[in-house]
N, C-alpha and C positions, 0 to 999 in steps of 0.2 A: 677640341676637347670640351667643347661648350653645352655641343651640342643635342646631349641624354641630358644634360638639367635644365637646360630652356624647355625642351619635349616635356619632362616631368612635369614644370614649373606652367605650362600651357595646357596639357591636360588637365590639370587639379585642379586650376583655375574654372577652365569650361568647365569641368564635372561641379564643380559648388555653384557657377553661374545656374546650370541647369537644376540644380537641387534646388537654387531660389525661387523657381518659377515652379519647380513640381513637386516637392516634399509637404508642400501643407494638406495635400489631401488627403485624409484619413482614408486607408482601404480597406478598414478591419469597421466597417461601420455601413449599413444603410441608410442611417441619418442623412437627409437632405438638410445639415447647419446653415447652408448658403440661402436659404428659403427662411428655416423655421429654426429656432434655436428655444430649448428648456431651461428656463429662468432659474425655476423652483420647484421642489418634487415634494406632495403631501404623501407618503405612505398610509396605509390603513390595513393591517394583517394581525391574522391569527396565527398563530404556533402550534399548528396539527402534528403530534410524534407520530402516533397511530397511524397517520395517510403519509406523514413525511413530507409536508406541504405548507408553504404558507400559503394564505387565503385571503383574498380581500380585495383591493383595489388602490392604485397607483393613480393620483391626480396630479398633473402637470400644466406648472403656469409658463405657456408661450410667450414668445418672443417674436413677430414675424418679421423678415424683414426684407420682403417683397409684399405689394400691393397685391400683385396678381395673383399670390399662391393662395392657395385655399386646404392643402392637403400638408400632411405631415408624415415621414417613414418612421416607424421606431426598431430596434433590434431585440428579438428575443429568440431566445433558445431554449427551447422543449418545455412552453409555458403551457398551459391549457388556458384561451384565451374565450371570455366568457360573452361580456356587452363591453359597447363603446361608448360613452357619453359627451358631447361637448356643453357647455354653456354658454347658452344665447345669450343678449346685451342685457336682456330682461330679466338674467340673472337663474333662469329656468333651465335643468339639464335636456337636453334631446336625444332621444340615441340615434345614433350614424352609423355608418356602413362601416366597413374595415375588412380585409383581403390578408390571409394568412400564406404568404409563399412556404415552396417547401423548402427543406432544411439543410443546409449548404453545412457540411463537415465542419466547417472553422467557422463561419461566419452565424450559423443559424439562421431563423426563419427572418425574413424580412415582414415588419406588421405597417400596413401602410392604409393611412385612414383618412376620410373624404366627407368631411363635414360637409363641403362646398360653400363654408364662409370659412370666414377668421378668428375662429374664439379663441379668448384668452385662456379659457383651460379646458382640456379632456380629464377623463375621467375613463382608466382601465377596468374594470373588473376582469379577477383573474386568477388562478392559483400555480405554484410550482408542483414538477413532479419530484419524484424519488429520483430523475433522473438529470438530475440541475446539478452543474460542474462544478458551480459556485457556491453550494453547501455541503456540508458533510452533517450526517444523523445519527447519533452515536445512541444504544441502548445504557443502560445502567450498565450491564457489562462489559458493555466497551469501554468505559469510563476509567479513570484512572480512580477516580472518587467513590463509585460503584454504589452512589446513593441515590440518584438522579439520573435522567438522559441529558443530552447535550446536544446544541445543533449552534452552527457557527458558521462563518460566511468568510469567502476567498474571493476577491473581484478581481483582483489581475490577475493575466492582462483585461482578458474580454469576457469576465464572465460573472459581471453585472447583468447581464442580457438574460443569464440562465433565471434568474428570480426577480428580474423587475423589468417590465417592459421600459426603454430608456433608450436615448441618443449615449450609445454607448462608446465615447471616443473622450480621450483625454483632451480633448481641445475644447472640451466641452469644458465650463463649468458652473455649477448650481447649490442654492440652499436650498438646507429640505428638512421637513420636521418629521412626525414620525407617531403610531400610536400604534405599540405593540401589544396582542393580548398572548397570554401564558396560561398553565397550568400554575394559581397563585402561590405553592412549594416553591418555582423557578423565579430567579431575577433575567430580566434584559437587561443588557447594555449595546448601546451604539457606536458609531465615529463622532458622537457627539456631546457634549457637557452631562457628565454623568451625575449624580447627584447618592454622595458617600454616603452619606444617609437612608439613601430611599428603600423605603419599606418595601416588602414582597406583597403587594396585592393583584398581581395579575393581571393589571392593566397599567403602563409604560409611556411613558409621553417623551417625547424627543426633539429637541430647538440646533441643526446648524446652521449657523448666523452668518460663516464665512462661505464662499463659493468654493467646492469642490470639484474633482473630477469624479464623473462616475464609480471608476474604480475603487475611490476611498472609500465608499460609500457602506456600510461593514453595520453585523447584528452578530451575537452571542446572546445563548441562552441555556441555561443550566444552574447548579447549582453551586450559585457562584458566591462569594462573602469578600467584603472589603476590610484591607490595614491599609492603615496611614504610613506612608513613610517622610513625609515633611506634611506642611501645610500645604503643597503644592502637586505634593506626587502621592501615587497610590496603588495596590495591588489590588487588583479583582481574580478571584482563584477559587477553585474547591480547595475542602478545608485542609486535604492531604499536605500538600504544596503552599500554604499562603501565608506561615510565617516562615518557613526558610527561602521562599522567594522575596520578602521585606526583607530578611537580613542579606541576602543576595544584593539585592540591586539597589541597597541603602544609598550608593555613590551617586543615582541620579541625579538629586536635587543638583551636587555639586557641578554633573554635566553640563544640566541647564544652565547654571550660573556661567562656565568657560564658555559654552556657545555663543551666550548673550555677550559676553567680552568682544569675542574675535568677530562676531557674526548679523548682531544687531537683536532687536526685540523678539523672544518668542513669543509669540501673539497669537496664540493658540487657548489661554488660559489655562488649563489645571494640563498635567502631562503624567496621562494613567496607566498602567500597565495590563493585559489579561495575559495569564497564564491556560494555554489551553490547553487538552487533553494531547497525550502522548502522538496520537495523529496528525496531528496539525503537520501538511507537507513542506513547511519551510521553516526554515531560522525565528525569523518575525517579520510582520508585516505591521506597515506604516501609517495606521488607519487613524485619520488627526486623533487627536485628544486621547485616543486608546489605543495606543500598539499592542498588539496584536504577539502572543510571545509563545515561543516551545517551549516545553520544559524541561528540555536534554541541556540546556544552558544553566540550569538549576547542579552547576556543579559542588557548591559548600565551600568554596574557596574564592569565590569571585572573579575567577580568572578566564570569564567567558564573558565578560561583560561587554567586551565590545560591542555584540551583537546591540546591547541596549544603544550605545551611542551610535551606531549606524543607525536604529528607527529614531531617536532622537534626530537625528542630522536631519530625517528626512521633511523636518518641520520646518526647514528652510530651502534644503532642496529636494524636491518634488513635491513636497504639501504643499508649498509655498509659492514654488515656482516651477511649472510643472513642465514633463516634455509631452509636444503638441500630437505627436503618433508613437508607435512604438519603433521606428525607425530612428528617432533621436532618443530611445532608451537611456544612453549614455548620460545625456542633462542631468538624468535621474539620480541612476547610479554612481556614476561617475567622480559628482561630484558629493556625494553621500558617502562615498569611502574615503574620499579626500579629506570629508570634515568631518567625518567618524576618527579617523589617523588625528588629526589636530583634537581632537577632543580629548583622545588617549593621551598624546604629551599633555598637554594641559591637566590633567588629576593625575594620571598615572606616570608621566616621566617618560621622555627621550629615549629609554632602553626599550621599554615598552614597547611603546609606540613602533620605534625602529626594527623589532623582530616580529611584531604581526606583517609592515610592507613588505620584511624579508618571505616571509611567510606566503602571503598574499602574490606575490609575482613569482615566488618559487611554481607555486600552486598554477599562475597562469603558461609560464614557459610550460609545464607538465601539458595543459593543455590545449596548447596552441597545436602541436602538429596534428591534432586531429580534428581539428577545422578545417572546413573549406576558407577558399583566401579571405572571398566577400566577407567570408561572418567574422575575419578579424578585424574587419573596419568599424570605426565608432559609428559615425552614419552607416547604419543597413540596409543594404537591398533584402528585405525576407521573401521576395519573389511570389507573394501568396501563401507561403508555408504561417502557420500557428504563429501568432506573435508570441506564443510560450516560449517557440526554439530562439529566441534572440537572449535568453535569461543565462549567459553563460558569462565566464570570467574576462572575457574584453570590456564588455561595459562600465565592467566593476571595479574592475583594476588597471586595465589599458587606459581608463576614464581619469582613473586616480595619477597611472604617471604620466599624463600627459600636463595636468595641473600642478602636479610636482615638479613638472619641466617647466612650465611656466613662473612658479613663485624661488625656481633655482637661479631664472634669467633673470629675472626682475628684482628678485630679493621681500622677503614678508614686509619688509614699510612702505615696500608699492602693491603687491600681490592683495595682502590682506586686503586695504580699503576697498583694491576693485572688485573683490568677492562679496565684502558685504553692502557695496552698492550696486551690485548685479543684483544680490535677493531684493533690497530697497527698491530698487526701480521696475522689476517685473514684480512684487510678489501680488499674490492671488494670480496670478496670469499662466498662460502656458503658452510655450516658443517653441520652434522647430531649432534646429542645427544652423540651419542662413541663418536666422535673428540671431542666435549665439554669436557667431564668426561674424555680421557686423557691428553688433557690441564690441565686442573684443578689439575688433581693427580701429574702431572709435575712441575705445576710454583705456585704454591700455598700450595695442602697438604702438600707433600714430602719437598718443601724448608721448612716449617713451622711446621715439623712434632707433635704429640698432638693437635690439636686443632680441629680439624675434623675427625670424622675417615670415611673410604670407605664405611663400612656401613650404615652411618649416609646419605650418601651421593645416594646408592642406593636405599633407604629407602623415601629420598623425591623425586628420580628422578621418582622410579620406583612401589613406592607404593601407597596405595592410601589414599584418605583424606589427613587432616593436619597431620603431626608427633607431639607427644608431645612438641618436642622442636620448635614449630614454633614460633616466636616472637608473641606476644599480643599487638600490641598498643591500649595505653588509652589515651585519650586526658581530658587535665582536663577542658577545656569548654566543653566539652558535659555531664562531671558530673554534672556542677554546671546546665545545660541546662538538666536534667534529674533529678533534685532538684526541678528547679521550676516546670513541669512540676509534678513532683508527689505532690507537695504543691498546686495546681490550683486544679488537678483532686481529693484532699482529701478535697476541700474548705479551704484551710487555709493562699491562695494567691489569691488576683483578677487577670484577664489577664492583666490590668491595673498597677499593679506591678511588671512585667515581663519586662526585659528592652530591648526587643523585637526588639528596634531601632537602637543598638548595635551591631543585630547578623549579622554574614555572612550566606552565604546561604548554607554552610555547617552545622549550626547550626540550620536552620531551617529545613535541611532536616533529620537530627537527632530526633527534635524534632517530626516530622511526621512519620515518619519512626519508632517510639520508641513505639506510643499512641496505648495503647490496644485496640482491637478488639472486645471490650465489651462498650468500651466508648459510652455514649450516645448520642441520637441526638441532645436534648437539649444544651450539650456540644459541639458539633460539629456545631451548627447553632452560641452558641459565638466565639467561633474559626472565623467561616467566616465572622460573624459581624465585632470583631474586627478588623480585619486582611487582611479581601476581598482575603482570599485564592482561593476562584472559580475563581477572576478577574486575579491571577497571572501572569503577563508577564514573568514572567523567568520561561521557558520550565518545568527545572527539579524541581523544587517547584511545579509547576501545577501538573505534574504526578504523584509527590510521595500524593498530597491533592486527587487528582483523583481515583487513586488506594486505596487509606484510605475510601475514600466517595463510593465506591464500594461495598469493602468490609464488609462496618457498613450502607447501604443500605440508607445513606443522597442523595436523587435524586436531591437536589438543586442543585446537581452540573452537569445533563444530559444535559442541554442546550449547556452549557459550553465546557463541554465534546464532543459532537459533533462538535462543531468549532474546535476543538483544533485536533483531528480525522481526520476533513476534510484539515485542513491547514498544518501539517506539515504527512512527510510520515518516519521519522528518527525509527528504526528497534527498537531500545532500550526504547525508547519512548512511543510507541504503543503496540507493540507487549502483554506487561502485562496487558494491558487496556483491550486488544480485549481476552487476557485468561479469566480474570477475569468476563468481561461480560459474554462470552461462556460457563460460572458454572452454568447460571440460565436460563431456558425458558425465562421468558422476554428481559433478560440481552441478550442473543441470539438473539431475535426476533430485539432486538434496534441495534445490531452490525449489522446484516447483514445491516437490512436498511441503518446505515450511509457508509456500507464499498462500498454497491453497487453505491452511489454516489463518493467516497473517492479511489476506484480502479484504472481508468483511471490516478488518476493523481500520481499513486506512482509507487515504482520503481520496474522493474520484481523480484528480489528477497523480496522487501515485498508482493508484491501482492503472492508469491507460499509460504508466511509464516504464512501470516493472511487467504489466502485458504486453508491451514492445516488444522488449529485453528478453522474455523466456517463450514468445510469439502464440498468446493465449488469448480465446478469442474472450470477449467480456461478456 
C-alpha cells in the first residue's frame, strides 16, 4: 500500500532535483547574462504622438563577466535600430558593428553587437514603432479626459524589448535614470521618484537608485495632474478622475502602515498611484514607486480597493523580490495575493478579507477544468508558448493557498517571521522556484520539523490541481447570501425582503455569480427591475450581470453591453464577454460589430486577444 506515495514522493523529488540544475535559464530572453550583464540603463527619448515613436538612444553600463567575451546580445522587438556606439577607455564613443536577426513571434528580433573589446557602455540610437506591444497611443479622443493624447507603457511579461533595446529577463536587474522630452501641455512620469511638484516644461529627468527588473521599468505621458493623499502617497490622473480617485483610495497610507507591520520596511520611498485611461488591459500594474491603476476600480464606494493592496504588496513581493523567469511566476503573484489578503484583514477586517479568498478560489475552481494539467502547476513548463499564457488564476491564487496551507500548519507567530525574512534576506534579488523550496526546507521545515513534510510540498509546487489539503474558505455572508437567494428562486422570499442594501459588492457578486443557468427570464427581468443591474456603475457587478445575461439569453442587457464594450478595454473585464458572445452565430455577428468600433481604442495586447477569440486577422 506503499507503494503510489513512495513513486509520488520519488518523482517530485527528481522533478525539483532536475528544476535545480535547469530552471534558471531564462528562454524568453537572447541576453547572453552568463557573459555580459547591464548594470545601469541612461534612457535619452523624445515623445513623438504624430510618428507614435519614442526617439533617442538607450546607454547601458556593462557588467562583464568573462575576460574572453567581447560581444553582447540584447532583445528587441520591432525597434528600428539606428547606430551603435561603444566607449573606449579614452572615454571617446566609436561606432561598432551590430547584426539585427529576424523576428521570432514571441521572442523578437535578437540585436547582437561586436565592439571586439570590453567597454563599459554602449550607446543605442534608435526609435519604437506604432507597432511596439509595450505602448499603447491614445488620441485626444481616445482619452477618457478628451484634452490631451496619452501614451503609456506595459512591460510584462516581455515587452520591454518592444521600446528599449535591453537584456530583457527578470533575473536581470538594473538602475537607470532617464530624460524624457514632451510636447511642454504634457507631464511624464516614471517607475521612478516622481516629484508632486514638478512643473510641465517639457523636459523630464528621472533617478532609480534601486535595481530593478526590466519589466518595471514603466513611462506615462499625458495630461496628467497631481493630489496628495498623505505626505507619502499620491494620485497622478486627468482631471476627469483625480479627486474621486484621492477619495477612493484614501485607505492607502493606512495599507502601507499594516504592510510595514506584518512585512518589514517599505523602501521604495513615496508609494504613487497613476490612474490611466479606460484602456489600460489590466487591473494595475506594479511599477515601483507608481502603480500603474484602471479606472473601472474607481467604484465611489471603495469597495475595489484590493486591487490597490495587491500592487502595494507587490513592493515586497516581486518589486522586491523578484521571480528569476516566468516559469516561477508564482513568487510573484502568489505571494502578492497572499499579502494583498493579510492587508485586507488588517484595515478592512476578517469578513472582508475572508469573502475576497471565497471569491478568489471560487473564481479558480471555475477555471481550472479548462486548463491543461502542466498549466495548473506553480512551477511551469510554458513549452515556448508567450510568457503572457502563464497570467492565469494558478499563480495567483493556487500561489496564495498554498501559503495559506503553509501559515495553517505552522500558525502566524512562526509563518509570519518567515515571510518577512524571506523578503529581508532576498530583497532586491530575483530567485527561481529551487532557491524558494531550499529556503523553505532551511528556515521553516527543518527548524519546525513535523508540520510539513517535502512531499507535501512538491506536491503543490509541482503537481497539478488543488491537493486535498488545500484550505476551503467559507465565508458565512455568502451562506446566508445563498439562503436568500435559493428562498426568492423557490418563491418563498420576495426581492423586497432581501436586505440587498446592506451587501457589499462582494456579496452581490456571489450572489450572481451563484444564480443557475436555468433561471429564468421572467426572474432575471425582476433582478434588473429591482436592482437596475443593466445600469450598474461598478465595473465588476456589471460583467459578472452581463456574463449571466449572456449566458441565460436576457438581451435586455445588449445595449448596455455595448457601451460598456466600447468604454472600457481592461483584459479581465472583456475578454469573457467577447468568449461568451463568440459561442453563438449571432452573439458573433454582434461582437465583431462592436469590437470593430471598440479596437482602435484598446490596447495592443487586448486587441491580439479578442482577435484570437472572434479569429481577426490584425
Amino acid at each position: 500500500m506503499f507503494v503510489r506515495p513512495l513513486l509520488f514522493v520519488c518523482l517530485m523529488l527528481f522533478t525539483s532535483l532536475f528544476i535545480q540544475t535547469a530552471q534558471a535559464k531564462d528562454s524568453y530572453t537572447y541576453a547572453n547574462l552568463e557573459d555580459v550583464r547591464v548594470s545601469h540603463l541612461y534612457l535619452d527619448l523624445q515623445v513623438d504622438f504624430q510618428k507614435q515613436a519614442l526617439i533617442g538612444f538607450a546607454e547601458l553600463t556593462l557588467d562583464w563577466q568573462h575576460k574572453e567575451r567581447n560581444h553582447i546580445t540584447l532583445d528587441t522587438r520591432d525597434l528600428d535600430i539606428k547606430k551603435v556606439y561603444a566607449r573606449r577607455a579614452d572615454g571617446q564613443w566609436r561606432q561598432v558593428p551590430f547584426q539585427l536577426a529576424a523576428r521570432d513571434a514571441v521572442l523578437g528580433s535578437k540585436l547582437t553587437i561586436t565592439p571586439g573589446f570590453q567597454p563599459k557602455r554602449i550607446r543605442v540610437q534608435y526609435q519604437s514603432t506604432p507597432a511596439a506591444s509595450g505602448l499603447q497611443w491614445l488620441s485626444k479622443a481616445q482619452t477618457a479626459g478628451k484634452t490631451q493624447p496619452f501614451m503609456f507603457s506595459q512591460n510584462q511579461a516581455i515587452h520591454a524589448r518592444s521600446w528599449i533595446p535591453i537584456q530583457d529577463s527578470p533575473a536581470l536587474r538594473l538602475t537607470y535614470t532617464a530624460r524624457i522630452q514632451t510636447d511642454p501641455e504634457l507631464l511624464a512620469v516614471m517607475s521612478a521618484p516622481n516629484s508632486p511638484s514638478a512643473e510641465r516644461s517639457g523636459d523630464y529627468r528621472f533617478n532609480m537608485p534601486h535595481p530593478i527588473p526590466p519589466y518595471l521599468l514603466a513611462l506615462a505621458v499625458g495630461d496628467l495632474h497631481f493630489k496628495a493623499m498623505s505626505e507619502q502617497t499620491g494620485i497622478y490622473a486627468e482631471t476627469y478622475i483625480l479627486e474621486a480617485a484621492a477619495k477612493e483610495f484614501a485607505s492607502t497610507q493606512q495599507m502601507i502602515a499594516a504592510t510595514e507591520q506584518l512585512y518589514g520596511e517599505y523602501r521604495w520611498g513615496r508609494y504613487d498611484l497613476l490612474i490611466l485611461p479606460p484602456s489600460f488591459p489590466f487591473g494595475g500594474m506594479e511599477n515601483p514607486v507608481l502603480s500603474f491603476i484602471t479606472p473601472t476600480v474607481v467604484a465611489g464606494d471603495g469597495s475595489l480597493v484590493n486591487l490597490i493592496a495587491h500592487e502595494l504588496a507587490h513592493s515586497w513581493s516581486g518589486n522586491l523580490v523578484t521571480n528569476a523567469t516566468w516559469q516561477d511566476l508564482w513568487l510573484n503573484e502568489g505571494f502578492t495575493s497572499y499579502v494583498e489578503n493579510r492587508i485586507m484583514e488588517q484595515v478592512f477586517g476578517t469578513d472582508r478579507a475572508l469573502m475576497e479568498q471565497a471569491l478568489s478560489v471560487q473564481d479558480l475552481m471555475k477555471e481550472l477544468p479548462s486548463l491543461a494539467a502542466d498549466d495548473t502547476q506553480l512551477y511551469l513548463d510554458l513549452k515556448g508558448r508567450d510568457p503572457d499564457d502563464a497570467f492565469t488564476g494558478v499563480p495567483y491564487t493556487k500561489g496564495q493557498l498554498f501559503l495559506m496551507f503553509l501559515e495553517q500548519r505552522f500558525g502566524r507567530a512562526v509563518f509570519d517571521p518567515f515571510v518577512r525574512q524571506y523578503f529581508a534576506d532576498h530583497a532586491f534579488e530575483s530567485i527561481t522556484t529551487a532557491e524558494f523550496e531550499r529556503y523553505l526546507t532551511a528556515n521553516l521545515l527543518q527548524v519546525h520539523p513535523g508540520k510539513v513534510s517535502t512531499a507535501e510540498v512538491q506536491e503543490w509546487i509541482h503537481g497539478s490541481g488543488l491537493p486535498a489539503s488545500s484550505p476551503k474558505p467559507q465565508s458565512d455572508a455568502f451562506l446566508r447570501v445563498q439562503q436568500y437567494s435559493n428562498a426568492w428562486r423557490s418563491g418563498l422570499t420576495a426581492l423586497t425582503e432581501i436586505p440587498t442594501s446592506e451587501w457589499t459588492v462582494h456579496e452581490w457578486l456571489y450572489f450572481i455569480n451563484n444564480l443557475p443557468l436555468d433561471i429564468n427570464l421572467g426572474q432575471l427581468q425582476q433582478l434588473d427591475s429591482a436592482f437596475a443591474l443593466t445600469q450598474s456603475s461598478n465595473s465588476e457587478i456589471a460583467h459578472a450581470w452581463f456574463l449571466l445575461a449572456l449566458k441565460t439569453n436576457y438581451t435586455a442587457v445588449l445595449p448596455a453591453l455595448e457601451g460598456y464594450l466600447l468604454k472600457i478595454g481592461r483584459r479581465k473585464l472583456i475578454l469573457p464577454l467577447y468568449k461568451q458572445l463568440a459561442s453563438t452565430p449571432e452573439g458573433l455577428a454582434l461582437a465583431r460589430k462592436v469590437y470593430q468600433q471598440a479596437r482602435p481604442g484598446y490596447h495592443p495586447l487586448a486587441q491580439g486577444s479578442v482577435d484570437e477569440i472572434l479569429k481577426l486577422a490584425n
